[in-house]
N, C-alpha and C positions, 0 to 999 in steps of 0.2 A: 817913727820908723816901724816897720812891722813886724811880730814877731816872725822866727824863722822856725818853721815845724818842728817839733823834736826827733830826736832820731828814730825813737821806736813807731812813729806815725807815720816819718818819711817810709820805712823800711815796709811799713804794714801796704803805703800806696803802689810800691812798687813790686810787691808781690801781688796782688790783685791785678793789676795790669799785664802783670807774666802768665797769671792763671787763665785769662782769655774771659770769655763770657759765661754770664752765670744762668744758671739755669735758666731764671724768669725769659731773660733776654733770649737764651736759647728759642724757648718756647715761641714767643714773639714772630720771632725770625721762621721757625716752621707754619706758622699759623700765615702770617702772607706769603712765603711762597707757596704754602697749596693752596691759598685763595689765587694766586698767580696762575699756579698751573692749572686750576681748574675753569680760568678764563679761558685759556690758551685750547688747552680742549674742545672746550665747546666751538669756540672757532674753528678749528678745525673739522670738527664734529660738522658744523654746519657748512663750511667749504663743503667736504665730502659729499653731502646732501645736493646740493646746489651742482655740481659736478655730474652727480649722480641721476638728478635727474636730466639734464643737461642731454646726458650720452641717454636715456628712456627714448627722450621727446627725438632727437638723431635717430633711435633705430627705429619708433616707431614711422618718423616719415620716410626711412630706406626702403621699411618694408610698403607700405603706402605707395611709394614712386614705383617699388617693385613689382607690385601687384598692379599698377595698370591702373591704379585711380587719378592719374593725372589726364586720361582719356575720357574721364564721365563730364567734364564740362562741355568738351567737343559735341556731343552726344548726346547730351540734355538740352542743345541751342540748336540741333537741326532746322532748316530753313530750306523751303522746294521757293525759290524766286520764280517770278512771272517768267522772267526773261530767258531762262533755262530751258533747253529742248525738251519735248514732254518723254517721261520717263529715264531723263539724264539726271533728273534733279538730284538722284541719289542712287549710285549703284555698287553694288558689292556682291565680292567671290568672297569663297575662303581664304582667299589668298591679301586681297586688297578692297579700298574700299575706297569712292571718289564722290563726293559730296559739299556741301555746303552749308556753315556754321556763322553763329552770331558772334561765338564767342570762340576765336584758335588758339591751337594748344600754347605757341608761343609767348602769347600774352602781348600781343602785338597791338594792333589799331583792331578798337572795337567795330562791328557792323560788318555785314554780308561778306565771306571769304570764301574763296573757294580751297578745299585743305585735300591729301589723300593719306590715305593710313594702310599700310601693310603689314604683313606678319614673313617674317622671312627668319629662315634657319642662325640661332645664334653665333657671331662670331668668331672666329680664333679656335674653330673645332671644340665649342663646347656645346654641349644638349640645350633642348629645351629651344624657344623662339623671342624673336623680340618682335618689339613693336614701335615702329619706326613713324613717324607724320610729318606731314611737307604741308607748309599753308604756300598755295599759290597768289600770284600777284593779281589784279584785274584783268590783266592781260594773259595772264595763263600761264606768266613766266615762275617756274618752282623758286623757293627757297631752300634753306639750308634743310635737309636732312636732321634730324632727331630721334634717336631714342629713347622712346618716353620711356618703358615696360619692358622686363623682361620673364618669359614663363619660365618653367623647369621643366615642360613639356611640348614636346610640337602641337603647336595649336592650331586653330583655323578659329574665322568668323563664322558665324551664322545671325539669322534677323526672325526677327519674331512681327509677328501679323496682330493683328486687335485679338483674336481669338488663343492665341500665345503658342500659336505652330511656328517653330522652326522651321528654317530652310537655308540652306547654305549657297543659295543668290540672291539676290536683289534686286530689280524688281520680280517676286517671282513668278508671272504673266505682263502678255501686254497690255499695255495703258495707255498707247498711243488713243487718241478720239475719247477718251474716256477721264473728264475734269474730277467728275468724283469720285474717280480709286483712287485710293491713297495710292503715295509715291514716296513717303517716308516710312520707312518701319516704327515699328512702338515699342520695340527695345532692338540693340545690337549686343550678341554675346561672344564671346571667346572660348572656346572649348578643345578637349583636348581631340583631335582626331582619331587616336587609335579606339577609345572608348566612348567620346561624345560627353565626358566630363566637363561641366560647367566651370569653369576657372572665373570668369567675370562677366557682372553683367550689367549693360547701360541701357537704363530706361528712359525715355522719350515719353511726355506726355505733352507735347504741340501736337496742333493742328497735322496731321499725316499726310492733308490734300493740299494739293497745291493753290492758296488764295486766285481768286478772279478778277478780273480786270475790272474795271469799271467802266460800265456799259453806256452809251449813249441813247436816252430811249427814244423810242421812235419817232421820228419827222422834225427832229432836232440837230440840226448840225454841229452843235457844240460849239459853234462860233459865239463869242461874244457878241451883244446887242451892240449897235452904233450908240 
């Protein structure tokens, strides 16, 4: 059988048991919880981060949509097609603009569109102007409406020529009988009307003339040989 404690040993365990923990242990105990908390931190820490930049990358493409760069694709893919009345291929006011692109702003079916883009006074009675685009069907029938842009200014278009004048129409001369003037601008910009303040600006470096058919040369029918 085994001995039974003696009293003054029993007595001694059950005081230590009343007195809770001893230093050492204390110690212990503080040393992983702030290794605890300072996991828990840094998590957080980097949540934050990630968050943080989160909402950067959000504002910086608000202001991006804001500012009308969702219009520089349209604009960088201009397209004068054969099939187009001469000097229809692309026309613009201040107000509007009716043209034809490889790439629409919708992000629809790649290849030849026909799209228009206006600037009209912004809604709901507040300043400044948006910027609205419509890709047309093949047949001419509109789609939905969009606005891509909005200014903080009333704006108007203007188009820039190879020599980098401004003018606030489209073609600006006729071009009818004439294959070698250009019929595409080589940049289109955005400006403000009261002062002619540049607000944005889309360069174009295609071709500006309208491509040519291919010719059949002379005393050739173009008929295939038997």
């Amino acid at each position: 059988m085994h001995a039974r404690p003696s009293a003054p040993r029993a007595t001694a365990l059950r005081r230590r048991g009343q007195q809770g923990l001893t230093l050492v242990e204390l110690l212990v105990s503080m040393l992983i919880m702030g290794f605890v908390l300072t996991l828990v931190s840094q998590a957080i820490y980097q949540v934050s981060q990630v968050t943080r930049s989160a909402q950067d990358v959000s504002a910086a493409m608000a202001r991006q949509w804001s500012g009308g760069w969702a219009a520089s694709p349209v604009f960088a893919n201009l397209v004068a097609p054969p099939e187009a009345p001469e000097g229809r291929a692309f026309e613009g006011s201040e107000d509007r603009i009716a043209g034809y692109t490889a790439l629409p702003v919708d992000g629809g079916d790649r290849g030849l569109q026909a799209f228009v883009m206006e600037l009209r006074d912004a809604a709901d009675g507040a300043t400044g102007s948006e910027l609205r685009a419509t890709t047309l069907s093949p047949t001419g029938v509109p789609g939905p409406t969009t606005v891509i842009a909005r200014f903080a200014a009333r704006a108007g278009f203007a188009y820039a020529d190879a020599a980098g004048r401004l003018s606030a129409q489209w073609p600006v001369g006729p071009v009818s009988g004439g294959r070698d003037l250009p019929e595409l601008p080589n940049a289109v910009a955005v400006r403000r009307r009261d002062d002619g303040t540049l607000l944005m600006w889309y360069p174009f470096d295609g071709d500006t003339r309208r491509p040519r058919r291919a010719s059949t040369p002379f005393g050739e029918s173009g008929r295939p040989s038997p």
